[in-house]
N, C-alpha and C positions, 0 to 999 in steps of 0.2 A: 506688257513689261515682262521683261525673261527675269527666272528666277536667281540669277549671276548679277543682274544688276537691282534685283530686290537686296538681295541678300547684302550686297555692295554698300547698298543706300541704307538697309540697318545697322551695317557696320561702323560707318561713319554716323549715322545718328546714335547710337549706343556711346560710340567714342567721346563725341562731343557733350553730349547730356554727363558723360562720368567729368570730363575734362573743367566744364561748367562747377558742377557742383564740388569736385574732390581737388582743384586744380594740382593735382599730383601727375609728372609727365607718367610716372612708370605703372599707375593704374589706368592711362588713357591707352596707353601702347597696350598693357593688356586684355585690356577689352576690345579695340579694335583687333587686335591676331584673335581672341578665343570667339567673337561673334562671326568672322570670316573663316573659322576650321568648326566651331560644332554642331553648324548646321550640314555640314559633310559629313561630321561623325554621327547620326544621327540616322541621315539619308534625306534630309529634306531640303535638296538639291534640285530634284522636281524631274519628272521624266527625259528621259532623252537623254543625261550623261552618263556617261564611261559603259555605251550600248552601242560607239562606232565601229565595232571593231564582230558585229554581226555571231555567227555560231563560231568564228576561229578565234573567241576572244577567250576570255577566262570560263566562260562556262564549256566551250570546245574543247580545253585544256583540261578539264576537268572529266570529259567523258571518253577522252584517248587513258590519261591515264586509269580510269577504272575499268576499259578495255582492256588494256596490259596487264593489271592486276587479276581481271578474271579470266583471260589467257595464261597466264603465270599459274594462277590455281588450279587452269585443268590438265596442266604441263607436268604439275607437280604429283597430284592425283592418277595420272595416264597410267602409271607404269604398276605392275605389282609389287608389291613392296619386298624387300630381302631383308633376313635378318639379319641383326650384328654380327661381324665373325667372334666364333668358339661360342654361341648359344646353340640351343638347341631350335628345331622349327614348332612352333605352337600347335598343336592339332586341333 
């Protein structure tokens, strides 16, 4: 069993176990959305999701831009520095 249709199947049993006991609709709706979002928030989704998209996913994006970033810093660093005008040069 994948862990989309675990989670699916606790969803719905969570739902109905509250919907049993509290017959209130607007705590049954809540429990069914919060047991189907915090096992995402959490991460206990189980291997293999949001990994399709290989190195040009978010971790790819992630090392371009600290490329840039440490290209940009040695851009910045390259040049000798000038002083403000009307100061004097430091010795």
């Amino acid at each position: 069993m994948n862990t989309r249709r675990f989670w699916g199947l606790v969803a719905v049993g969570a739902a109905t176990a509250v919907g049993v006991t509290t017959r209130d609709a607007g705590f049954v709706v809540i429990t069914f959305l919060g047991s189907l979002v915090v096992p995402r928030i959490l991460g206990l989704r189980g291997p293999g999701h949001g990994h399709r998209h290989g190195c040009a996913g978010r971790h790819g994006g992630r090392a371009r831009l600290e490329e840039r970033m440490a290209q940009w810093h040695r851009e910045a660093h390259a040049g000798t520095p000038t002083p403000p005008a009307g100061t004097a040069p430091v010795a």
